[in-house]
mmCIF file of the N, C-alpha and C atoms, coordinates in Angstrom:
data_MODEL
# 
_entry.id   MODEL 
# 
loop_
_atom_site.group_PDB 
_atom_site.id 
_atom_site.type_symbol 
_atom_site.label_atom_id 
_atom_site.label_alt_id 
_atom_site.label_comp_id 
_atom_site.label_asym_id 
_atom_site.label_entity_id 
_atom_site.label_seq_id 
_atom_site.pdbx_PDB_ins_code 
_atom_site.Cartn_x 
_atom_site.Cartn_y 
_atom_site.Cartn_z 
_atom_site.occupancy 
_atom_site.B_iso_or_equiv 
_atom_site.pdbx_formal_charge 
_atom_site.auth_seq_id 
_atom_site.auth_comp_id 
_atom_site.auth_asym_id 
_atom_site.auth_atom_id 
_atom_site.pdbx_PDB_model_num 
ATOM 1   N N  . UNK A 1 1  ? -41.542 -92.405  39.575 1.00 0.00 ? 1  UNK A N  1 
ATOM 2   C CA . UNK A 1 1  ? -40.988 -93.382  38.672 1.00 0.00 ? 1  UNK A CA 1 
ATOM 3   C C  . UNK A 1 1  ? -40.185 -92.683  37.573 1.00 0.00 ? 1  UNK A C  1 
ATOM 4   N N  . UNK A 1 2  ? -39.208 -93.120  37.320 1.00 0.00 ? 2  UNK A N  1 
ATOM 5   C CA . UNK A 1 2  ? -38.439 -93.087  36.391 1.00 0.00 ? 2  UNK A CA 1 
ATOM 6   C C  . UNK A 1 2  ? -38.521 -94.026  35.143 1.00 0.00 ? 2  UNK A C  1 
ATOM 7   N N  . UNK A 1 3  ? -38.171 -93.326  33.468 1.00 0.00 ? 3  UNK A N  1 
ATOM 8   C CA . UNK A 1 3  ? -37.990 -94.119  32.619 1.00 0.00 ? 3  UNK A CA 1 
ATOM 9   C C  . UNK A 1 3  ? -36.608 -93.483  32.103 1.00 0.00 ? 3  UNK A C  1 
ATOM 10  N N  . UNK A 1 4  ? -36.145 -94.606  31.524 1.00 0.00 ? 4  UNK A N  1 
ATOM 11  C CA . UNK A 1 4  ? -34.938 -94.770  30.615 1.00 0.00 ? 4  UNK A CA 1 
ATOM 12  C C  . UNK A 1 4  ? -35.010 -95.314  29.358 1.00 0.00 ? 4  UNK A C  1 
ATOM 13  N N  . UNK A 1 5  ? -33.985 -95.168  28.485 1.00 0.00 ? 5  UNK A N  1 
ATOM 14  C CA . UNK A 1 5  ? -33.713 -96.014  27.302 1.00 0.00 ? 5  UNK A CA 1 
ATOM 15  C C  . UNK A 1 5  ? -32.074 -96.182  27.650 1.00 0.00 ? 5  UNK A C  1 
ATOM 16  N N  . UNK A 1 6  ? -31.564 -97.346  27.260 1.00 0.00 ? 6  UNK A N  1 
ATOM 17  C CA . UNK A 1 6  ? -30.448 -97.883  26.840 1.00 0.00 ? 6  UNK A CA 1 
ATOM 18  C C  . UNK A 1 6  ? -30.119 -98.647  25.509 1.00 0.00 ? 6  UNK A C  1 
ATOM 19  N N  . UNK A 1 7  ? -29.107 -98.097  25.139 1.00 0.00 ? 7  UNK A N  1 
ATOM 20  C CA . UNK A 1 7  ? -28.259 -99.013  24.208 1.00 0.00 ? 7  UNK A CA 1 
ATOM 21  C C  . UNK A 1 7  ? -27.888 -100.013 24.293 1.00 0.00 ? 7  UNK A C  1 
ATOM 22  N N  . UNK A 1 8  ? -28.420 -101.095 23.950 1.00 0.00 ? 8  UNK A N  1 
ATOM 23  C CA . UNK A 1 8  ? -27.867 -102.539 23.999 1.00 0.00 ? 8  UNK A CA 1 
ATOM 24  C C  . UNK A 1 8  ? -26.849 -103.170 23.355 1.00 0.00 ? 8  UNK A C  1 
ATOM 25  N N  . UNK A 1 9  ? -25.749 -103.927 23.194 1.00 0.00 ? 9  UNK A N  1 
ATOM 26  C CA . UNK A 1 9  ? -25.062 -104.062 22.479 1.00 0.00 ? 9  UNK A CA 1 
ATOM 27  C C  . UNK A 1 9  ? -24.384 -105.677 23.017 1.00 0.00 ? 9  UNK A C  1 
ATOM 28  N N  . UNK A 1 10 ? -24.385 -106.641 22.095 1.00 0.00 ? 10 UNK A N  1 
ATOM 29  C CA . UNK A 1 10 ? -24.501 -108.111 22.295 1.00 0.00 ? 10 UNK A CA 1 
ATOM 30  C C  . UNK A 1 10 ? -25.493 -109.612 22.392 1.00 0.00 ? 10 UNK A C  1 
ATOM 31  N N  . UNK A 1 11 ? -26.648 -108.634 21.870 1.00 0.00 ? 11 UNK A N  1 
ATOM 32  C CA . UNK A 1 11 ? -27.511 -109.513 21.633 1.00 0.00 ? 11 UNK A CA 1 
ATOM 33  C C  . UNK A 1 11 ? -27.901 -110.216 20.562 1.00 0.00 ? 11 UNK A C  1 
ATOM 34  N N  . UNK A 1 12 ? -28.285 -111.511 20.135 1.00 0.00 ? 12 UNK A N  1 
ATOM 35  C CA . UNK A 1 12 ? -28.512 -111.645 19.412 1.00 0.00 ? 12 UNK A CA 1 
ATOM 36  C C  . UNK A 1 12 ? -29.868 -112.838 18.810 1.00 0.00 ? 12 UNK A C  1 
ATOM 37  N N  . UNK A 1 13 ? -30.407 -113.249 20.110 1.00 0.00 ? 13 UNK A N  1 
ATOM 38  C CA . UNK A 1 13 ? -31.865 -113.614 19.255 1.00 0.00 ? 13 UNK A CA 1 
ATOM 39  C C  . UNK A 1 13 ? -32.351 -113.851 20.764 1.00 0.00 ? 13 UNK A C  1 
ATOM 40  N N  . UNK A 1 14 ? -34.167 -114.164 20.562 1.00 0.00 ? 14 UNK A N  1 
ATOM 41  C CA . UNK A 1 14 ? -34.559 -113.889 21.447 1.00 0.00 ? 14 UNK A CA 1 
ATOM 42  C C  . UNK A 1 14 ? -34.423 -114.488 22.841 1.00 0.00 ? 14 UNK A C  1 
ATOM 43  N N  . UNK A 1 15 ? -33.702 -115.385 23.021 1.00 0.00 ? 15 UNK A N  1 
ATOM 44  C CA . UNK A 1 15 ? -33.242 -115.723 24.368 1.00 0.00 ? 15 UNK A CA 1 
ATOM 45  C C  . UNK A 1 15 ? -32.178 -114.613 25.276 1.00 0.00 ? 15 UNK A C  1 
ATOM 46  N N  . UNK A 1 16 ? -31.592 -113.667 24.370 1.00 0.00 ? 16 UNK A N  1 
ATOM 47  C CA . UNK A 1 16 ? -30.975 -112.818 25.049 1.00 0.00 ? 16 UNK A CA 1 
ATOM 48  C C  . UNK A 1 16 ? -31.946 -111.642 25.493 1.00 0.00 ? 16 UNK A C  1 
ATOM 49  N N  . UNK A 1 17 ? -32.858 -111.539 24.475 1.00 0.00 ? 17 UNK A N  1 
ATOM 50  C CA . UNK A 1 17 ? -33.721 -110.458 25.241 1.00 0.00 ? 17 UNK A CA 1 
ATOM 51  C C  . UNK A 1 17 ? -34.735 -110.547 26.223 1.00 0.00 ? 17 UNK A C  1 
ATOM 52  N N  . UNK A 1 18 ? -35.094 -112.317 26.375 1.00 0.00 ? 18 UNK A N  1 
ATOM 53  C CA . UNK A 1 18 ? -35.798 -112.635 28.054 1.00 0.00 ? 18 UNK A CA 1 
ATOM 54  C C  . UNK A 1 18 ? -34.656 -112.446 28.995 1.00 0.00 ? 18 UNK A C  1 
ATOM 55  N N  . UNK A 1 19 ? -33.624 -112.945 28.757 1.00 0.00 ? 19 UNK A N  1 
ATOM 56  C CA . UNK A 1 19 ? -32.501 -112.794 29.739 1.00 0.00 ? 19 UNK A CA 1 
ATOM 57  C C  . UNK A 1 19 ? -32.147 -111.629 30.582 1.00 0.00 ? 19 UNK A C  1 
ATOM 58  N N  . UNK A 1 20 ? -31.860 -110.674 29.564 1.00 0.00 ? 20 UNK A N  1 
ATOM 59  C CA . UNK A 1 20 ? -32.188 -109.542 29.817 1.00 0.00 ? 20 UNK A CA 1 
ATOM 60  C C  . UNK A 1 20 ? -33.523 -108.699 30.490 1.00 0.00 ? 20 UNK A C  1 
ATOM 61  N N  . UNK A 1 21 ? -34.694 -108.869 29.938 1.00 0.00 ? 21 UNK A N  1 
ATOM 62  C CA . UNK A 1 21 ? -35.856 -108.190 30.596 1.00 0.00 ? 21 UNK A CA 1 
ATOM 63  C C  . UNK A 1 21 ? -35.803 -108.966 32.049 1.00 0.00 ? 21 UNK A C  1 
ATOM 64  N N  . UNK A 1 22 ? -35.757 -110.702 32.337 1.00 0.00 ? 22 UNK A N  1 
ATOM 65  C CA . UNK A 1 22 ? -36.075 -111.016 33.690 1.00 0.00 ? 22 UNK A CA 1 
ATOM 66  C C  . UNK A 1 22 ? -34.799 -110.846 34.204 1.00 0.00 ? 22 UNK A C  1 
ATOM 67  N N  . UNK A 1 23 ? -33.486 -110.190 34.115 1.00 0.00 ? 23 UNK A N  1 
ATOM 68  C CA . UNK A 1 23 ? -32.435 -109.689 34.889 1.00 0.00 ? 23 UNK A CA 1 
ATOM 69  C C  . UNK A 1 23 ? -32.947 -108.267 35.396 1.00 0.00 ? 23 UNK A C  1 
ATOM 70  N N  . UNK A 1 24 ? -33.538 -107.388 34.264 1.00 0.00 ? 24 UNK A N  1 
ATOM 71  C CA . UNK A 1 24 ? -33.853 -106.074 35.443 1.00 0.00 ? 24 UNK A CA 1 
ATOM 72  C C  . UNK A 1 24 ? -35.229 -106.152 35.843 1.00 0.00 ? 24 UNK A C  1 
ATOM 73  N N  . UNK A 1 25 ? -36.096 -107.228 35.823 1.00 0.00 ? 25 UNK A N  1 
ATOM 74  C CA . UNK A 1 25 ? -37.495 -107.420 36.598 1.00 0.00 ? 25 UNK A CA 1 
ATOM 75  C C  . UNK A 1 25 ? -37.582 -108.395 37.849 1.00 0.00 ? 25 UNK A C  1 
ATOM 76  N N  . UNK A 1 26 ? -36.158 -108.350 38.040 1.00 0.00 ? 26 UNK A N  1 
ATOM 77  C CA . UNK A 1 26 ? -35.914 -109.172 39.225 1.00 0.00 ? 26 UNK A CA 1 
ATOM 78  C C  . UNK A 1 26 ? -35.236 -108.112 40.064 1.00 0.00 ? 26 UNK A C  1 
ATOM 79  N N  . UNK A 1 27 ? -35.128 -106.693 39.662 1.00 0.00 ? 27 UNK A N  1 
ATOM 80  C CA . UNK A 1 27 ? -34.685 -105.994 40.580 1.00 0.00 ? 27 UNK A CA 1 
ATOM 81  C C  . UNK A 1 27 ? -35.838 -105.759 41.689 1.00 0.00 ? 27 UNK A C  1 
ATOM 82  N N  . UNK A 1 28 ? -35.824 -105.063 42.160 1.00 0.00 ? 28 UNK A N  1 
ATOM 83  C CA . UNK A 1 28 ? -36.782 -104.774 43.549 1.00 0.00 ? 28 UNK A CA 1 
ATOM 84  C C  . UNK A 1 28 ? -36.743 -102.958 42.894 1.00 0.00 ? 28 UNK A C  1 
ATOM 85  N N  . UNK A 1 29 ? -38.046 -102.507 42.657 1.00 0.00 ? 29 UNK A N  1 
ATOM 86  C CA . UNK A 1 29 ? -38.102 -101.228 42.047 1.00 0.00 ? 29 UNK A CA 1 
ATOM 87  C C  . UNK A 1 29 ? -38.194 -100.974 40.535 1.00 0.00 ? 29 UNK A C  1 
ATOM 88  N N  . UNK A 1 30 ? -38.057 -101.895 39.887 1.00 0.00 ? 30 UNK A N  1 
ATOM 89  C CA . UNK A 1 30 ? -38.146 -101.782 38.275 1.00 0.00 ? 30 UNK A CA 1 
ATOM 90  C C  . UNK A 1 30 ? -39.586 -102.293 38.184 1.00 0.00 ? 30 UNK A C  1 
ATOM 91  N N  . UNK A 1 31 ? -40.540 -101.690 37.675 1.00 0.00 ? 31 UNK A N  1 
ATOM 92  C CA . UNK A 1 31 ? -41.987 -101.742 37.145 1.00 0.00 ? 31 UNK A CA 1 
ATOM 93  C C  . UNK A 1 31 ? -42.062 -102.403 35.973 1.00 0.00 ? 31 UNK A C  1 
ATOM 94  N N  . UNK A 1 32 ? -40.960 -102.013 35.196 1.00 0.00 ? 32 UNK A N  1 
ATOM 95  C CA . UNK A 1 32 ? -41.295 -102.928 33.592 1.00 0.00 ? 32 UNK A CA 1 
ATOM 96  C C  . UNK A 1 32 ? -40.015 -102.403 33.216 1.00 0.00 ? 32 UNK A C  1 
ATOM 97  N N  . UNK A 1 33 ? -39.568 -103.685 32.208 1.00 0.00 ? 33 UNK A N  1 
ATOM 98  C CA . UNK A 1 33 ? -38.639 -103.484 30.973 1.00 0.00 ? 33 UNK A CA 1 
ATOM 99  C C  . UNK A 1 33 ? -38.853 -104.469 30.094 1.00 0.00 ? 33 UNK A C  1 
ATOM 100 N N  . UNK A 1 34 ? -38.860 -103.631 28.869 1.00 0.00 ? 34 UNK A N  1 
ATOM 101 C CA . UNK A 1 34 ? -39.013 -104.312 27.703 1.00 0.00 ? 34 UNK A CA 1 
ATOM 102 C C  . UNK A 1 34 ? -37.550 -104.231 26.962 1.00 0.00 ? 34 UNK A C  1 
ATOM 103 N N  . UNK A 1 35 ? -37.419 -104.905 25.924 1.00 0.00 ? 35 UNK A N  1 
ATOM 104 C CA . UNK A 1 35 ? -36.490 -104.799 25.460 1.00 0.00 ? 35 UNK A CA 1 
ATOM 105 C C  . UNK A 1 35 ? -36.933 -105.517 23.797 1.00 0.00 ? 35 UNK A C  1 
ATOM 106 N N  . UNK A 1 36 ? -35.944 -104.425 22.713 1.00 0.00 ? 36 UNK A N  1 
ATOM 107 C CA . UNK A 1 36 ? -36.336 -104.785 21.693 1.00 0.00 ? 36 UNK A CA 1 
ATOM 108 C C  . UNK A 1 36 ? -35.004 -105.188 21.203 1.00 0.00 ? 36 UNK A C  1 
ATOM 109 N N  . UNK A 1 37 ? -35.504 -106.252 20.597 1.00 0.00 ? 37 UNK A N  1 
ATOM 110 C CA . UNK A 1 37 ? -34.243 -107.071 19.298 1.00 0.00 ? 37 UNK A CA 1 
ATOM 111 C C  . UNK A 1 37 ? -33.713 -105.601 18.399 1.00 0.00 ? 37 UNK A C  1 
ATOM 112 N N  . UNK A 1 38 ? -34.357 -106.015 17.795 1.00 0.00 ? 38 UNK A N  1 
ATOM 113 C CA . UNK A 1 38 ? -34.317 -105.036 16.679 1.00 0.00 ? 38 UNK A CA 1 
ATOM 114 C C  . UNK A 1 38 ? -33.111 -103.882 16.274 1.00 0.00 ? 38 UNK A C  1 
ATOM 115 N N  . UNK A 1 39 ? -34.013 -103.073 17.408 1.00 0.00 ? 39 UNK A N  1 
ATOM 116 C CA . UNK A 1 39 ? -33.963 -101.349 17.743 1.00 0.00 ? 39 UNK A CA 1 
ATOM 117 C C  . UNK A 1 39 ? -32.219 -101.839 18.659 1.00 0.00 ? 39 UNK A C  1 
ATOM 118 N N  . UNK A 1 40 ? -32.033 -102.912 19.244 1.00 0.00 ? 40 UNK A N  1 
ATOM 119 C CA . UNK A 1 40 ? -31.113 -102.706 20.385 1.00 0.00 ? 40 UNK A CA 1 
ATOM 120 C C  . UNK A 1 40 ? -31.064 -101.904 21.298 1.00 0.00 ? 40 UNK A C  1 
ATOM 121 N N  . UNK A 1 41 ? -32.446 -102.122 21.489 1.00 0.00 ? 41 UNK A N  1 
ATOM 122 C CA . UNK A 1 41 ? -32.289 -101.559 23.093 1.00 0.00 ? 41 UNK A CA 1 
ATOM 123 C C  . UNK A 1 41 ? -33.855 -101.492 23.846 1.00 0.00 ? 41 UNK A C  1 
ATOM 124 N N  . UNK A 1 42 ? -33.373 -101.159 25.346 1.00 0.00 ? 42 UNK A N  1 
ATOM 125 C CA . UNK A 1 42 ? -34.133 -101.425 26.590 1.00 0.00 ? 42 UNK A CA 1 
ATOM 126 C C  . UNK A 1 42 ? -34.867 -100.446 26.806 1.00 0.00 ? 42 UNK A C  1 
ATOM 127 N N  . UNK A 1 43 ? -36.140 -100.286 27.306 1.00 0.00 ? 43 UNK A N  1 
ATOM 128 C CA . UNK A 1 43 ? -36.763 -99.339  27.781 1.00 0.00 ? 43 UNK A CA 1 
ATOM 129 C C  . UNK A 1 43 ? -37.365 -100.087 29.289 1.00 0.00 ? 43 UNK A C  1 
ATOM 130 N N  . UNK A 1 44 ? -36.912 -99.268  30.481 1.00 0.00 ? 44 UNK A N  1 
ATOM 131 C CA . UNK A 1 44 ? -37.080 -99.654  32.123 1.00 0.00 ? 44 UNK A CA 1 
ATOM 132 C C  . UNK A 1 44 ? -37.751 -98.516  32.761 1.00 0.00 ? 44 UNK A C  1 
ATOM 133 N N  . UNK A 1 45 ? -38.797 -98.566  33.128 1.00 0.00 ? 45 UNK A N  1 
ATOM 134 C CA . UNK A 1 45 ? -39.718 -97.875  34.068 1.00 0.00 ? 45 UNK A CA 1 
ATOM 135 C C  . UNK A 1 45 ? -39.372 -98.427  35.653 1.00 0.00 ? 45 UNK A C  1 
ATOM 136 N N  . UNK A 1 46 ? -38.330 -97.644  36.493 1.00 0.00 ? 46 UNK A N  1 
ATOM 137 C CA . UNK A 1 46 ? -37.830 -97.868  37.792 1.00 0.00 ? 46 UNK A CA 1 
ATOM 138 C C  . UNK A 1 46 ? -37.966 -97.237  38.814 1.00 0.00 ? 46 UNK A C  1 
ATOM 139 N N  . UNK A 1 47 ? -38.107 -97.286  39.827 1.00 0.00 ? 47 UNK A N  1 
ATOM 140 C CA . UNK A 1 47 ? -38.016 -96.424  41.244 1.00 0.00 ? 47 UNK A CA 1 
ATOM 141 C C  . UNK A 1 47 ? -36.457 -95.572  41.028 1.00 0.00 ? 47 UNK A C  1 
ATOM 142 N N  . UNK A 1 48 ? -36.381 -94.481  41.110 1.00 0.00 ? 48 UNK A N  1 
ATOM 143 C CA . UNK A 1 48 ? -34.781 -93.668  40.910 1.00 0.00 ? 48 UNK A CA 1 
ATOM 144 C C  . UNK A 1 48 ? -34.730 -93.919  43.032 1.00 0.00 ? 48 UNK A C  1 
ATOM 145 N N  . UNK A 1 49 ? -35.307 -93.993  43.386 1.00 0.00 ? 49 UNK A N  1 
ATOM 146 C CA . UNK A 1 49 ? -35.408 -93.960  44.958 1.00 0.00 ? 49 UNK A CA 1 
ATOM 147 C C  . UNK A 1 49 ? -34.541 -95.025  45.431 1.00 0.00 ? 49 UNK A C  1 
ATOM 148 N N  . UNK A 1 50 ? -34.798 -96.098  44.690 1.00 0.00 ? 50 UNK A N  1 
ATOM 149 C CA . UNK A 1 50 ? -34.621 -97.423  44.847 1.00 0.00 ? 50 UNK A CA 1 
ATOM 150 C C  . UNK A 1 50 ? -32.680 -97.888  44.217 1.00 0.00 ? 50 UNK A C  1 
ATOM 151 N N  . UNK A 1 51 ? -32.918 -97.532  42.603 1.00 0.00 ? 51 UNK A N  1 
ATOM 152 C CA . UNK A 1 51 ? -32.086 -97.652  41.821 1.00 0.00 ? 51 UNK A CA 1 
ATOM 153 C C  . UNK A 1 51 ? -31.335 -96.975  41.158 1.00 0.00 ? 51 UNK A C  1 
ATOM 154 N N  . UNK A 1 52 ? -30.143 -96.594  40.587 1.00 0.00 ? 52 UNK A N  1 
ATOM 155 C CA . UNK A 1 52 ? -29.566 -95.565  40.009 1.00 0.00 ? 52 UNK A CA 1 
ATOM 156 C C  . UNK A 1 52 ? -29.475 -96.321  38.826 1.00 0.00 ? 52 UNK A C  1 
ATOM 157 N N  . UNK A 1 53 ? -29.217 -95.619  37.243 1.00 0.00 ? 53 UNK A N  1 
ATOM 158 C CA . UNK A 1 53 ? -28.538 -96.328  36.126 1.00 0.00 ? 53 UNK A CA 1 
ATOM 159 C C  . UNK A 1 53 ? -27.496 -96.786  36.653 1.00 0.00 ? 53 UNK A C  1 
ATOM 160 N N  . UNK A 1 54 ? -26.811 -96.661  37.257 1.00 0.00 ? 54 UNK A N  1 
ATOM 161 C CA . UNK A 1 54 ? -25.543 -97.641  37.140 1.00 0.00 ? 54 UNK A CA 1 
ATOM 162 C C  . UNK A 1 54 ? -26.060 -98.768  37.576 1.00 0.00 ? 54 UNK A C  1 
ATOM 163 N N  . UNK A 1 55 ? -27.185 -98.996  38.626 1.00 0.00 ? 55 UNK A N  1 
ATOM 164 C CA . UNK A 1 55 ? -27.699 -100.244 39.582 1.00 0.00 ? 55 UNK A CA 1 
ATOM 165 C C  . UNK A 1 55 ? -27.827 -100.817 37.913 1.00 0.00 ? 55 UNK A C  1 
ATOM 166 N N  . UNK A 1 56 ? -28.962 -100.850 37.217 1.00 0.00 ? 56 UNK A N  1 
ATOM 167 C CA . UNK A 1 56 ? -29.742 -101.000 35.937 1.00 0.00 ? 56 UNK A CA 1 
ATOM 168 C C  . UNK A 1 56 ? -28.366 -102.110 34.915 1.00 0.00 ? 56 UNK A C  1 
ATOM 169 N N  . UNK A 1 57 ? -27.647 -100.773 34.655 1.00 0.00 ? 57 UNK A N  1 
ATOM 170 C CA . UNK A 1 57 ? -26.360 -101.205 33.524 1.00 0.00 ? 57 UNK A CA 1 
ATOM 171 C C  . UNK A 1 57 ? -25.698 -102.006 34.452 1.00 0.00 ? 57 UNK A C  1 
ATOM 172 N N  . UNK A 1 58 ? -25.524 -102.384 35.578 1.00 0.00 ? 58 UNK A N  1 
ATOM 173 C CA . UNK A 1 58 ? -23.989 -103.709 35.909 1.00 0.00 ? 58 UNK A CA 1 
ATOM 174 C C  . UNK A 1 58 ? -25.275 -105.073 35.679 1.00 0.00 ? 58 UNK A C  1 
ATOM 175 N N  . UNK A 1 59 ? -26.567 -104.771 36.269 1.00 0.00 ? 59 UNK A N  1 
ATOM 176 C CA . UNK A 1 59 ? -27.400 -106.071 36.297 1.00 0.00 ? 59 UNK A CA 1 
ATOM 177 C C  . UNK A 1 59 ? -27.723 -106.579 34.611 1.00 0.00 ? 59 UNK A C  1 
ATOM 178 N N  . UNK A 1 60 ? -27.518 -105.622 33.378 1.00 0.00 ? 60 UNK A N  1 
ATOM 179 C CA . UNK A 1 60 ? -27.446 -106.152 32.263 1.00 0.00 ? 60 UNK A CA 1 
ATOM 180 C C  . UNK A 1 60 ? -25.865 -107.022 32.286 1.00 0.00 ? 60 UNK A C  1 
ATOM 181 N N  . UNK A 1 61 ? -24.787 -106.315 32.558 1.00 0.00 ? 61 UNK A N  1 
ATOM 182 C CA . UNK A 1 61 ? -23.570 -106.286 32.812 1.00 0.00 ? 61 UNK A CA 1 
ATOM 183 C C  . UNK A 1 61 ? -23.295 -107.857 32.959 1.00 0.00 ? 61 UNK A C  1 
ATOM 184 N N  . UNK A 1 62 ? -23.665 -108.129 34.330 1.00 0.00 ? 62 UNK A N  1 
ATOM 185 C CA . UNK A 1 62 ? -23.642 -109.555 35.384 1.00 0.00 ? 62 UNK A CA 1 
ATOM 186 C C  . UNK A 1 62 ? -24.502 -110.826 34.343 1.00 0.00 ? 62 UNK A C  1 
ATOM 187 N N  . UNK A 1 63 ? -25.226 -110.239 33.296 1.00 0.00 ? 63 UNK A N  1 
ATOM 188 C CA . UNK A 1 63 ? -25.882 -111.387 32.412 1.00 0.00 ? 63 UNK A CA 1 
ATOM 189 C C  . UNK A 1 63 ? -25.361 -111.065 30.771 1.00 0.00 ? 63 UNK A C  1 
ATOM 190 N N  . UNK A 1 64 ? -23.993 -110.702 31.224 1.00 0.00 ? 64 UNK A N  1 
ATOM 191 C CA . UNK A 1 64 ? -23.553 -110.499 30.093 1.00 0.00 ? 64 UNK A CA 1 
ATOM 192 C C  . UNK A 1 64 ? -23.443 -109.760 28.731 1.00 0.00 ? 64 UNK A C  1 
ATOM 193 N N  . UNK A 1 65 ? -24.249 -108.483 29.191 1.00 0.00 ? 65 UNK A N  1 
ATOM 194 C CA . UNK A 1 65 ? -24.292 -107.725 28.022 1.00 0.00 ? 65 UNK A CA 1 
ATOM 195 C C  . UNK A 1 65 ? -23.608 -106.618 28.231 1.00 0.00 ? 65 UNK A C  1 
ATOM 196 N N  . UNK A 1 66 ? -23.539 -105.532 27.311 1.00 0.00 ? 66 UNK A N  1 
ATOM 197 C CA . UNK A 1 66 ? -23.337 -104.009 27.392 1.00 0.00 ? 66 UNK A CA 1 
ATOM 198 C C  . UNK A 1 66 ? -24.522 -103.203 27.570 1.00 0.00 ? 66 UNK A C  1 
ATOM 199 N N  . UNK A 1 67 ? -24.920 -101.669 28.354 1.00 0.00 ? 67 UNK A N  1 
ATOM 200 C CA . UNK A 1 67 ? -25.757 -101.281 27.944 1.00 0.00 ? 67 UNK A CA 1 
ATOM 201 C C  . UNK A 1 67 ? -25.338 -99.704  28.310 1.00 0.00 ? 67 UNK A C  1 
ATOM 202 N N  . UNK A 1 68 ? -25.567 -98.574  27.616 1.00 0.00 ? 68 UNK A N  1 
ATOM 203 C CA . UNK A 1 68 ? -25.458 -97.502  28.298 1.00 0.00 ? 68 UNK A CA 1 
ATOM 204 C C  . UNK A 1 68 ? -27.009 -96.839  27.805 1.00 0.00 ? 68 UNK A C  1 
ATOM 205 N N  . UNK A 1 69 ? -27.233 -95.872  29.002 1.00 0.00 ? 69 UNK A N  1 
ATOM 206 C CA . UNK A 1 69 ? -28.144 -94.809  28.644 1.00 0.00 ? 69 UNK A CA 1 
ATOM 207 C C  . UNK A 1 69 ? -28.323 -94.068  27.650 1.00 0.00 ? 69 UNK A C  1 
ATOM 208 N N  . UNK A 1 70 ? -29.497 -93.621  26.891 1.00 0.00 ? 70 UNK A N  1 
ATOM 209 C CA . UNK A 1 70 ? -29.580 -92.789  25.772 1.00 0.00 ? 70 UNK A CA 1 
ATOM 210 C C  . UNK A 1 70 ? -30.565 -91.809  25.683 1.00 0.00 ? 70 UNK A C  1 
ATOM 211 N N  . UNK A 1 71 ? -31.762 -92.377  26.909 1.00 0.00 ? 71 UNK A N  1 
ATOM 212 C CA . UNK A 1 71 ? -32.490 -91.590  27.243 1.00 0.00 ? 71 UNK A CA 1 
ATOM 213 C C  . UNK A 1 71 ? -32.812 -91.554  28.473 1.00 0.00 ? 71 UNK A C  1 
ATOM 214 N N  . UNK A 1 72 ? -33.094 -90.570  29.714 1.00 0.00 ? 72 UNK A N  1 
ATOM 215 C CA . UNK A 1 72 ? -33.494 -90.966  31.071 1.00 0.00 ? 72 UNK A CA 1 
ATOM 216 C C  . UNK A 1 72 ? -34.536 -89.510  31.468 1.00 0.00 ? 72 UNK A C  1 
ATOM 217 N N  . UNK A 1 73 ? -35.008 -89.598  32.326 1.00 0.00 ? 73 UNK A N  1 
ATOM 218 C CA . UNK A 1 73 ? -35.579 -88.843  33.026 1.00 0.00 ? 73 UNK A CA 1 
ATOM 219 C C  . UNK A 1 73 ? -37.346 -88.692  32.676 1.00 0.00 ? 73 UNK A C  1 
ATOM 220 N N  . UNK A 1 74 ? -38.001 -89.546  31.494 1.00 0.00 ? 74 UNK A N  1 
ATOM 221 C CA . UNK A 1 74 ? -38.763 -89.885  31.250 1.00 0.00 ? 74 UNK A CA 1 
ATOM 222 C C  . UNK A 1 74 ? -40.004 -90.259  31.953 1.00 0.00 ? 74 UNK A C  1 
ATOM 223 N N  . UNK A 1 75 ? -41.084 -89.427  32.542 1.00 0.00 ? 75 UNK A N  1 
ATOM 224 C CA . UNK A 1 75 ? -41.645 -89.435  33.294 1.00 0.00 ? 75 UNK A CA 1 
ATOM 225 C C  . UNK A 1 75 ? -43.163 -90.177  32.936 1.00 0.00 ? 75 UNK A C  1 
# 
């Protein structure tokens, strides 16, 4: 398993951040993502087997947000 952090950028109250968490917990291989208001940004525990960051960032992407990596390889 893999963890990440991303930068979020376009959110703005908490309906964007369910939106977001059940867009990458509907992947097939993502274990958990949380996501904080706040802080702006995501933390995703994923299969790397399964998914690459780019898989991760277009599925924020496709529900309308921005996101890039800031932290990965997080074991």
């Amino acid at each position: 398993m893999e963890k990440t952090t991303l930068k979020m950028t376009g959110m703005s109250c908490a309906h964007c951040v369910n939106k977001i968490e059940t867009a990458l917990q509907d992947l097939q291989g993502v274990v958990k993502a949380k996501v904080n208001l706040k802080k702006e940004i995501a933390t995703v525990k994923y299969d790397a087997t399964i998914h690459t960051l780019n898989h991760l960032t277009e599925a924020i992407k496709a529900v309308g947000y921005e996101a890039k990596p800031i932290q990965q390889g997080v074991k």
